[in-house]
ROZA-898791 format. One record per residue (C-alpha): residue number from 0; x, y, z. Coordinates in pm, 1 decimal. Each point is the difference from the previous one (the first is absolute). Example, Ala and Ser with C-alpha at 12.3 -4.5 7.8 and 13.67 -1.06 7.14 Angstrom:
REM residues 2
{rec 0,{1230.0,-450.0,780.0}}
{rec 1,{137.0,344.0,-66.0}}
END
This chain:
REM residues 206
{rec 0,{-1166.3,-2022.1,-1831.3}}
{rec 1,{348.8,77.0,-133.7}}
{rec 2,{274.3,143.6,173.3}}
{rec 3,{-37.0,375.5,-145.8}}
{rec 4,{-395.0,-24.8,49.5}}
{rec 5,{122.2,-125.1,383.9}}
{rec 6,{234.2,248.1,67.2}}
{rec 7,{-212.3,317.3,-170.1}}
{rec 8,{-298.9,-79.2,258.3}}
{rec 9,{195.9,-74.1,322.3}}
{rec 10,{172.9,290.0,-83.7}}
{rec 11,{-329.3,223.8,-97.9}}
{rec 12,{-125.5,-119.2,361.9}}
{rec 13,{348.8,84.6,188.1}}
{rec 14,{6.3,344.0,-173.0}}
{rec 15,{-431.0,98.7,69.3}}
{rec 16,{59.1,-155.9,364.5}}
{rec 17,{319.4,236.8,95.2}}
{rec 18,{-144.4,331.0,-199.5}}
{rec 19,{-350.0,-71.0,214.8}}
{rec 20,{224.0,-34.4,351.2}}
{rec 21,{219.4,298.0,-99.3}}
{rec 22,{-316.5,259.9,-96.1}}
{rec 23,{-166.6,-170.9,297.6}}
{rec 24,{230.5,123.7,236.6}}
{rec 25,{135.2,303.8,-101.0}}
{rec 26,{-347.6,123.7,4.4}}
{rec 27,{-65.2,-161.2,353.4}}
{rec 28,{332.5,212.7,115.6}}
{rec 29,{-135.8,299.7,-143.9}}
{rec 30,{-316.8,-9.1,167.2}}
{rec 31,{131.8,-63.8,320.2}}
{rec 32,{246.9,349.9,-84.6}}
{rec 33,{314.0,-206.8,-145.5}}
{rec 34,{32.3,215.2,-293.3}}
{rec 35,{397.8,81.6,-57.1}}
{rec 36,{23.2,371.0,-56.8}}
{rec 37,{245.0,78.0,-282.2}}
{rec 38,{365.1,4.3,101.4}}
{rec 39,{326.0,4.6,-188.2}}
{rec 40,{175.7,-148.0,336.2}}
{rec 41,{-161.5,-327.2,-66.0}}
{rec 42,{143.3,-11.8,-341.8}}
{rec 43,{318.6,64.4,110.5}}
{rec 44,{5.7,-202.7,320.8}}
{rec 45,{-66.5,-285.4,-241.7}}
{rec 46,{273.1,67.8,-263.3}}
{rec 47,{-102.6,232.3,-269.1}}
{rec 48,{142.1,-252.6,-277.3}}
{rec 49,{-157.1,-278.9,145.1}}
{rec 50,{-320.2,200.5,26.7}}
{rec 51,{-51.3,75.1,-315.6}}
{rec 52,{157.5,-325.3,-176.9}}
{rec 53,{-254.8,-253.4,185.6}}
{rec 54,{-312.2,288.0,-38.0}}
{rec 55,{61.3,118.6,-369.4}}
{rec 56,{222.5,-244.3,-127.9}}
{rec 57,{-55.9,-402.8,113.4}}
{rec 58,{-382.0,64.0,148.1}}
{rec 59,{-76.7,124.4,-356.4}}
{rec 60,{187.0,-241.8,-216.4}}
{rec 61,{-162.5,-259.2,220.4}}
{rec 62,{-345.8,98.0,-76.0}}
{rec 63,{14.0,25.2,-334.7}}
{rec 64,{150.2,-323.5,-48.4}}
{rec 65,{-263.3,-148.2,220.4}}
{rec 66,{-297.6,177.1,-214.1}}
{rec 67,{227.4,-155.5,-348.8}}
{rec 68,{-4.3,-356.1,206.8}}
{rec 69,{-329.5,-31.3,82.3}}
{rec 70,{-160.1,186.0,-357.8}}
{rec 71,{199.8,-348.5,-164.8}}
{rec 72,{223.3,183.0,-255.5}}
{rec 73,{205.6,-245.1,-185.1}}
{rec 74,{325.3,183.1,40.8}}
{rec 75,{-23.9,-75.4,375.5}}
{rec 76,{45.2,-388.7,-70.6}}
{rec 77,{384.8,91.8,-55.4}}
{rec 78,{26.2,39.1,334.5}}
{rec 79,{-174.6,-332.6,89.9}}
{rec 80,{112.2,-219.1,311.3}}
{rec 81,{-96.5,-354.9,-68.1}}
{rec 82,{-116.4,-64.3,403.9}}
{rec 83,{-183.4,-293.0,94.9}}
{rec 84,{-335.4,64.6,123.6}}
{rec 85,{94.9,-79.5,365.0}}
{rec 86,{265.8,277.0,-21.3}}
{rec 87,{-269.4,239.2,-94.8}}
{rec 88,{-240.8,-114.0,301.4}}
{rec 89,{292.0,58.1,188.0}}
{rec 90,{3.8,342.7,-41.6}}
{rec 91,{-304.3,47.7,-15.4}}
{rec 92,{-32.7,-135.8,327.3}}
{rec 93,{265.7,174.0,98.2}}
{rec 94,{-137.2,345.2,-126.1}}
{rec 95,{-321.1,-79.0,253.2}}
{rec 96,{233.4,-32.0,275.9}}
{rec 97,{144.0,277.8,-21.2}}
{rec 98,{-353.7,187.8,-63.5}}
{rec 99,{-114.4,-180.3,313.7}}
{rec 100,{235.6,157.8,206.9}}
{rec 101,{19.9,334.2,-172.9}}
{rec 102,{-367.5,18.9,105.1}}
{rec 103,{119.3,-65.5,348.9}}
{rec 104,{269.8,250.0,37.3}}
{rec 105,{-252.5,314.7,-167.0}}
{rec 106,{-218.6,-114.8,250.7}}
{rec 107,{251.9,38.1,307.7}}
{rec 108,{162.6,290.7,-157.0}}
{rec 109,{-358.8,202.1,-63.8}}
{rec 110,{31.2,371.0,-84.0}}
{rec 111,{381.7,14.5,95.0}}
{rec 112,{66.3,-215.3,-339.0}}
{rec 113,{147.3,267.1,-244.8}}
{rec 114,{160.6,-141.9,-357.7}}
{rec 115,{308.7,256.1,68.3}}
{rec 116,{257.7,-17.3,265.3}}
{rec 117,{-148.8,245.9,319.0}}
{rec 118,{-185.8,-24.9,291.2}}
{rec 119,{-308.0,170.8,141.3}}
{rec 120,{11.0,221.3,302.9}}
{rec 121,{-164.5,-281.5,240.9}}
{rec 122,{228.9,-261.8,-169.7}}
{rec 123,{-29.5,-337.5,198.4}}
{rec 124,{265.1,-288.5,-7.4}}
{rec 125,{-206.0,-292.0,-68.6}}
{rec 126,{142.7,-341.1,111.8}}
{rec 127,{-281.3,-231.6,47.4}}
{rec 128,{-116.3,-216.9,-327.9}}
{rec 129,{247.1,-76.2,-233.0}}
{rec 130,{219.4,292.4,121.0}}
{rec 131,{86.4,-193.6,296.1}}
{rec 132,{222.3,-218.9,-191.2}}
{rec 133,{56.4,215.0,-311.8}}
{rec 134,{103.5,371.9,-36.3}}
{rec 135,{-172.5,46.1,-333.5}}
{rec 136,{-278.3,-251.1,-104.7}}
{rec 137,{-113.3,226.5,-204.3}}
{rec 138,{283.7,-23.3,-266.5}}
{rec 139,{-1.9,-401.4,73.2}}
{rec 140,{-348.8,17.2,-141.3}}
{rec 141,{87.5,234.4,-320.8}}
{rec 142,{315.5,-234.4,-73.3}}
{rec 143,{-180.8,-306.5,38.1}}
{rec 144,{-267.0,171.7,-248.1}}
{rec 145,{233.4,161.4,-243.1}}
{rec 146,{160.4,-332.4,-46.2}}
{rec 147,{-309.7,-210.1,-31.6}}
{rec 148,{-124.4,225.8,-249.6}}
{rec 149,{378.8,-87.4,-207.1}}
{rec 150,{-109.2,-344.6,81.6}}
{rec 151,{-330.1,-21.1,-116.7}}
{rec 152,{80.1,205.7,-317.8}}
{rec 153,{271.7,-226.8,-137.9}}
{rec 154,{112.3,279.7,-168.5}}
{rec 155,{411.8,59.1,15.0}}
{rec 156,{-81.0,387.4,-49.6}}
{rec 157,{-267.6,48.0,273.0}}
{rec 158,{198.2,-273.4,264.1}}
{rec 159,{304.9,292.2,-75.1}}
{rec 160,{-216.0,285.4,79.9}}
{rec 161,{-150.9,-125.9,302.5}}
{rec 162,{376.3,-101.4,90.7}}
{rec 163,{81.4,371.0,-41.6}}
{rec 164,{-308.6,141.1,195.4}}
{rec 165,{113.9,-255.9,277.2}}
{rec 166,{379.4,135.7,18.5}}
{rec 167,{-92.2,356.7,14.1}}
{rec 168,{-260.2,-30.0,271.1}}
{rec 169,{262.2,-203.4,163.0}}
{rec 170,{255.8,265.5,1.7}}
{rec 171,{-256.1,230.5,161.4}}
{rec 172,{30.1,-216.8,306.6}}
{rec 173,{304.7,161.9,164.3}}
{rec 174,{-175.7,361.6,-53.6}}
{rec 175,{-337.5,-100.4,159.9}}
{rec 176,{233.1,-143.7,320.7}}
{rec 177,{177.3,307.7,46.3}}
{rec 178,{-295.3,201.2,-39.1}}
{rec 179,{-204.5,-223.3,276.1}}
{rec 180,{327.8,-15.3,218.1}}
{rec 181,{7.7,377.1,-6.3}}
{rec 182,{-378.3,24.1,159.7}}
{rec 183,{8.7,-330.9,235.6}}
{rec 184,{340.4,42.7,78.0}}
{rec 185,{138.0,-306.7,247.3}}
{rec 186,{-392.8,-132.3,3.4}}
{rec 187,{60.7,-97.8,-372.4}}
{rec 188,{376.5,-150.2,62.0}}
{rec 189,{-132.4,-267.1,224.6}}
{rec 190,{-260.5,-37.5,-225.2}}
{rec 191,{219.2,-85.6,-230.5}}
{rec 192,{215.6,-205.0,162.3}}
{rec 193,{-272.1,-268.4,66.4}}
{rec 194,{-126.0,48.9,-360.0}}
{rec 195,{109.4,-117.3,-354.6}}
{rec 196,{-48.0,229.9,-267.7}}
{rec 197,{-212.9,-163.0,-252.6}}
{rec 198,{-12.3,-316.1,131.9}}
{rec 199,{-21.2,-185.2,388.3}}
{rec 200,{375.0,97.2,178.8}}
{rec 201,{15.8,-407.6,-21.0}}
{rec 202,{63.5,53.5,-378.0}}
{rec 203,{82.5,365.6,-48.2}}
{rec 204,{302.2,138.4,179.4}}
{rec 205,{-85.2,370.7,-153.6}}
END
């Protein structure tokens, strides 16, 4: 197997396996009542330019380029990384990682996981799992899989787009922290001062 045929089916498998965990979820949450009402607030909590870059701007660019990489156009081969074949298991075990513990956090986080910055009226502060060394596994997981699926692709265009989608999440970091210190108040500040951010406190000093 060649290194586009490699790439194109760890990267088909990455891209089924996240879309299955994602609609998985989300309708698990809104079963159990987890459905986020409509609400402008959450928009601009977030950072209206932010919002809408990531959602109609790098989300969509991403998937199309994606559908181009994987339907083999020739044009696509301009963008070509040569990677050796263990870089490309490296991401792709990389990308299971971080769909391993993606898994984990929906499953601690249940109906109060929402895909825009609020909380729910019985809002818990969960510590125990992952969050008892890391603030926000959550985003670990969807950086470690946004850059394995750069990896795996060996494509300069999609590693750049996942790059993008990984900054602007990112930036919505601070926001989600004021928004959580606002409702926990001094329960979440010593949270998070024996937490790291996105990684162990050993490693991350956020």
């Amino acid at each position: 197997m060649d290194q586009e045929a490699l790439s194109r089916d760890l990267l088909g498998g990455l891209l089924i396996l996240f879309l299955l965990v994602r609609a998985f979820f989300t309708i698990k949450s809104r079963v159990k009542g987890g459905r986020s009402p409509k609400n402008m607030s959450v928009i601009v909590r977030e950072a209206k330019v932010n919002f809408i870059f990531r959602r109609f701007i790098i989300v969509p660019a991403l998937s199309v380029f994606l559908f181009f990489f994987c339907n083999q156009p020739t044009w696509m081969r301009l963008f070509s990384i040569p990677l050796p074949r263990w870089g490309i298991f490296l991401g792709g075990s990389l990308g299971l990682c971080g769909m391993m513990l993606l898994i984990w956090v929906h499953v601690l986080l249940g109906k109060q996981w929402s895909a825009k910055l609020q909380m729910r009226n019985d809002h818990q502060l969960i510590q125990s799992g992952p969050y008892s060394k890391i603030r926000h596994p959550m985003y670990t997981a969807l950086f470690a899989i946004y850059l394995s699926v750069g990896v795996v692709s060996s494509n300069y265009a999609i590693l750049i787009l996942t790059a993008m989608a990984i900054v602007s999440i990112y930036i919505r970091i601070p926001r989600e922290e004021e928004m959580l210190i606002a409702g926990f108040g001094e329960e979440y500040r010593r949270y998070m001062r024996t937490t790291g951010r996105l990684l162990p406190r050993l490693w991350d000093v956020g």
